[in-house]
C-alpha positions as CSV (number, residue, x, y, z in Angstrom):
1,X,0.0,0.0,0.0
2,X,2.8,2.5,0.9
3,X,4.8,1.7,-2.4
4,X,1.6,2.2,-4.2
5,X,0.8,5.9,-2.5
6,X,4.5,6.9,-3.2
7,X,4.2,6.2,-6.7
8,X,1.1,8.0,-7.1
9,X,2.1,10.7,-5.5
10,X,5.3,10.7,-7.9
11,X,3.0,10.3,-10.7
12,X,0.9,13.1,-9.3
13,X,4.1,16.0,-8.9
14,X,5.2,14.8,-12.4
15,X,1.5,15.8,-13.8
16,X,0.8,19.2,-12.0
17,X,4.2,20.3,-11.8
18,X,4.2,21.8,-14.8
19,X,0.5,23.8,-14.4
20,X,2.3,25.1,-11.4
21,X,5.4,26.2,-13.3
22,X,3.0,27.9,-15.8
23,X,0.9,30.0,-13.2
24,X,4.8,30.8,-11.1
25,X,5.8,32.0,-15.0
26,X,2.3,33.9,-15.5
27,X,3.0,35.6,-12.3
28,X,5.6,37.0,-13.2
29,X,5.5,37.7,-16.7
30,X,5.8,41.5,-18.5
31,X,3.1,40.8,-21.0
32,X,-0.7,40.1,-20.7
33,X,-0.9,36.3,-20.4
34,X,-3.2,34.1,-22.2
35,X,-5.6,31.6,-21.1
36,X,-6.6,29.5,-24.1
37,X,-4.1,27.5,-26.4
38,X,-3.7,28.7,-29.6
39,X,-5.1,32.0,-29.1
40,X,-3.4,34.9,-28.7
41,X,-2.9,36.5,-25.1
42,X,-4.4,40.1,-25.3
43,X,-2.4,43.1,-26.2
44,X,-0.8,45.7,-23.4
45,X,-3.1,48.6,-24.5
46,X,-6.3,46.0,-24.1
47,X,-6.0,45.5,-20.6
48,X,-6.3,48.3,-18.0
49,X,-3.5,46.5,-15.2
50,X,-1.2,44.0,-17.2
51,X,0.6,43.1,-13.4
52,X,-2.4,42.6,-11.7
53,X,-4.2,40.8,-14.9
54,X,-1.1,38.3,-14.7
55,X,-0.7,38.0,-10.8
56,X,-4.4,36.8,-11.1
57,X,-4.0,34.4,-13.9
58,X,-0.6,33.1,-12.5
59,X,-2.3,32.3,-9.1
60,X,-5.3,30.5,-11.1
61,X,-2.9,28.1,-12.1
62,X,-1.1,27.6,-9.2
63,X,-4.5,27.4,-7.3
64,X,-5.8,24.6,-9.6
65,X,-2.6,22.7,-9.2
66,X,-2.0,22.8,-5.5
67,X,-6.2,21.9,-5.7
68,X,-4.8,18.5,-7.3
69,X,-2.3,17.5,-4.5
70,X,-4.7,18.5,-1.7
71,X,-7.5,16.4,-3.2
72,X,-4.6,13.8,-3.3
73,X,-4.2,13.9,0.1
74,X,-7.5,14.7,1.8
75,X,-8.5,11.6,-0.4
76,X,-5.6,8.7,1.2
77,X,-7.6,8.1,4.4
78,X,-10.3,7.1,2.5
79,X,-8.3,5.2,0.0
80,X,-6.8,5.4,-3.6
81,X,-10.3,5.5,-5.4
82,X,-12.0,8.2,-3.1
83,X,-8.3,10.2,-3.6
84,X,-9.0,9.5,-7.8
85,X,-12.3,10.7,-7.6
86,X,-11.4,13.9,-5.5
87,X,-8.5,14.6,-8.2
88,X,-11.4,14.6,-10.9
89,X,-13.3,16.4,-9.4
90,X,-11.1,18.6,-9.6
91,X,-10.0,18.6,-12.7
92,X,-13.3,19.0,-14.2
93,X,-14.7,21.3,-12.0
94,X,-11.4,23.1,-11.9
95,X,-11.1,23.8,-15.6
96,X,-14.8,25.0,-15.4
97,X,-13.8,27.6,-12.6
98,X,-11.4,28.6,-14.2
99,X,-12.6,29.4,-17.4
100,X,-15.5,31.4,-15.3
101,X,-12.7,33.3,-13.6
102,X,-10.6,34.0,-17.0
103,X,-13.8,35.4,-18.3
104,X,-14.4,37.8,-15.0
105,X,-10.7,39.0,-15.5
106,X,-11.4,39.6,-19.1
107,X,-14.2,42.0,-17.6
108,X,-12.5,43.7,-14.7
109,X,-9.6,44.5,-16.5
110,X,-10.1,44.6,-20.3
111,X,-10.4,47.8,-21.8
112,X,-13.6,48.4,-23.7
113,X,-13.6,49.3,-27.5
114,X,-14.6,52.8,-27.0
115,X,-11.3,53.3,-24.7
116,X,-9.0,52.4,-27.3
């Protein structure tokens, strides 16, 4: 039982380390950030705060992926299903908040049409 946790918590870093990564380099990034792939982030004179725009995207991301490890572990009492259902869970109603909350950001701090 222990070998199998370890390795499914390996499994698990391996997985969300890189959404953390991507809401530590959102943070911190210059530019406006983008949500969706393939799409292209907004420009600087679209949004009214570009930091604070990015802070809140960057801690999104880090949010949802520190939402995956404590689902993880509030989940190992109970056993490795009820921890696998917990991490779904998440993940769908994760990406669901946060496509809710990129679309609120979009509204607090894009600029509307008539400001450009």
């Amino acid at each position: 039982m222990m070998v199998e946790t370890i390795f499914f918590l390996i499994i698990l870093l391996i997985s969300i380390g890189p959404i953390i990564i991507i809401g530590i380099v959102q943070y911190r990034s210059k530019d406006p950030v983008g949500f969706w792939s393939g799409k292209e982030p907004p420009g600087k004179e679209q949004i009214t705060d570009v930091k604070a725009y990015n802070r809140r995207h960057g801690l999104m991301w880090i949010v949802y992926g520190m939402g995956f490890i404590l689902c993880f572990v509030c989940g190992l009492p109970f056993g490795g299903r009820i921890a696998a259902y917990l991490c779904m869970m998440e993940a769908i109603g994760g990406i669901l908040g946060m496509i809710a909350y990129h679309n609120k950001l979009n509204r607090m701090y894009g600029r509307k049409r008539e400001d450009m």
